[in-house]
One Martini backbone bead per residue (centre of mass of N, CA, C, O) as a GRO file, in nm:
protein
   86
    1UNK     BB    1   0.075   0.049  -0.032
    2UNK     BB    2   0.266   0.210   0.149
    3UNK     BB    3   0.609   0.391   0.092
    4UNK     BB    4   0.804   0.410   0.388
    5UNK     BB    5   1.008   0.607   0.443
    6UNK     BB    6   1.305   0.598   0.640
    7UNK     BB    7   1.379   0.739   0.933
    8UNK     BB    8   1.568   1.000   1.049
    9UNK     BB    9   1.799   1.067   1.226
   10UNK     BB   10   1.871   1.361   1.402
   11UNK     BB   11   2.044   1.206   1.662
   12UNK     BB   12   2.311   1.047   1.709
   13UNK     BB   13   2.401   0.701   1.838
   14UNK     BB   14   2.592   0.626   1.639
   15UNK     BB   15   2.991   0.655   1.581
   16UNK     BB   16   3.256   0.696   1.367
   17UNK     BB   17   3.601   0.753   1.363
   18UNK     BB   18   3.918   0.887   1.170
   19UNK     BB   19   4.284   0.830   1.166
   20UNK     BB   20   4.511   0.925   0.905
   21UNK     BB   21   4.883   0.910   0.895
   22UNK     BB   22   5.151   0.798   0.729
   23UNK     BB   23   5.383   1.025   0.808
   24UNK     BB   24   5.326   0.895   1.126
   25UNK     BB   25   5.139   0.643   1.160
   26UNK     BB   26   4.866   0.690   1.180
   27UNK     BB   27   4.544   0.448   1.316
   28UNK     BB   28   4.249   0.596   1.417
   29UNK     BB   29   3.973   0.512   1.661
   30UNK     BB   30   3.631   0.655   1.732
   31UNK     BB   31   3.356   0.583   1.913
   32UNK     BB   32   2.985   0.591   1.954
   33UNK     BB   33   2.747   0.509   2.209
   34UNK     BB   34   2.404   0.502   2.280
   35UNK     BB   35   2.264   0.369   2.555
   36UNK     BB   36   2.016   0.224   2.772
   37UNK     BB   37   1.927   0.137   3.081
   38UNK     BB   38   1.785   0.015   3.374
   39UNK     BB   39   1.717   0.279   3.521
   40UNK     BB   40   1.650   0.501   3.276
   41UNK     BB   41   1.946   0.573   3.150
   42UNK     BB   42   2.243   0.674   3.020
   43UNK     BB   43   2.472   0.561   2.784
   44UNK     BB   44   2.837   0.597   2.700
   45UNK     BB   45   3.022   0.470   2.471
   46UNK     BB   46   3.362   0.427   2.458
   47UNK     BB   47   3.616   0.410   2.221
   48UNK     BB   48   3.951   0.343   2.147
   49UNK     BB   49   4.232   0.315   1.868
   50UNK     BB   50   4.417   0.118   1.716
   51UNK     BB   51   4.380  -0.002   1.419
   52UNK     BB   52   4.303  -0.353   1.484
   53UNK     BB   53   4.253  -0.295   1.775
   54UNK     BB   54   4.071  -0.308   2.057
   55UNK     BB   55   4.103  -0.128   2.287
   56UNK     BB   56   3.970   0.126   2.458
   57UNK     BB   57   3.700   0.167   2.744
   58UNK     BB   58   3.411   0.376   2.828
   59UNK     BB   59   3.162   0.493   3.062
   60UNK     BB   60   2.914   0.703   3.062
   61UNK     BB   61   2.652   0.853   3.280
   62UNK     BB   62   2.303   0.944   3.199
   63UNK     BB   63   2.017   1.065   3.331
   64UNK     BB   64   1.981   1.079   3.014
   65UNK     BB   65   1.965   1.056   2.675
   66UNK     BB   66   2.017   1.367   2.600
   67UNK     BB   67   2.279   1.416   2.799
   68UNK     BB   68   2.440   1.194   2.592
   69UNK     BB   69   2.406   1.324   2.313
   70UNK     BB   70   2.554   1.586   2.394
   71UNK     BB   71   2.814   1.427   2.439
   72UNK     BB   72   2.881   1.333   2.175
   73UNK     BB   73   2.883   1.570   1.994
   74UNK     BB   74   3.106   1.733   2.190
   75UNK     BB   75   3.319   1.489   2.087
   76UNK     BB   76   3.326   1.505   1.806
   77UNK     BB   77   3.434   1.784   1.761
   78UNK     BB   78   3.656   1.759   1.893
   79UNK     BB   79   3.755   1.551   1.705
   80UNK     BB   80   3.690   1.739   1.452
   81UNK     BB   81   3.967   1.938   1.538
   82UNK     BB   82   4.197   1.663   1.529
   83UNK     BB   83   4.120   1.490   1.242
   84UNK     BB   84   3.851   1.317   1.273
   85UNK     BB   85   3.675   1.130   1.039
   86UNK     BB   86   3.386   0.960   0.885
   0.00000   0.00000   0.00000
């Protein structure tokens, strides 16, 4: 019947960013998922660490989704700041 197209999220939950500089011999990944808790909060899980290895995990809990999101965006921009891009 209709074809409804799939709804764009407006904040992102989970991002994925890398730095890669041969002259330096850098290969870094930093990670970023928003998930929910049981307890009603949010966690931000952070990843990073050079490509191909496991790197190291961070959890930071927030109050609510929202400023779990706004933990996230303020991180990327710092990242993308830093060199490292989508």
């Amino acid at each position: 019947m209709f074809d409804a197209a799939p709804q764009l999220e407006v904040f992102p939950r989970d991002l994925e960013m890398r730095r890669v500089d041969p002259d330096r011999n850098m290969k870094r990944f930093y990670r970023m998922t928003v998930q929910r808790d049981l307890f009603g909060g949010s966690s931000l899980i952070r990843e990073w660490g050079r490509i191909g290895t496991r790197g190291q995990t961070l959890i930071e809990h927030h109050p609510d989704e929202g400023q779990a999101i706004n933990s996230l965006l303020k991180l990327a921009r710092t990242k993308q700041n830093r060199g490292y891009g989508g």
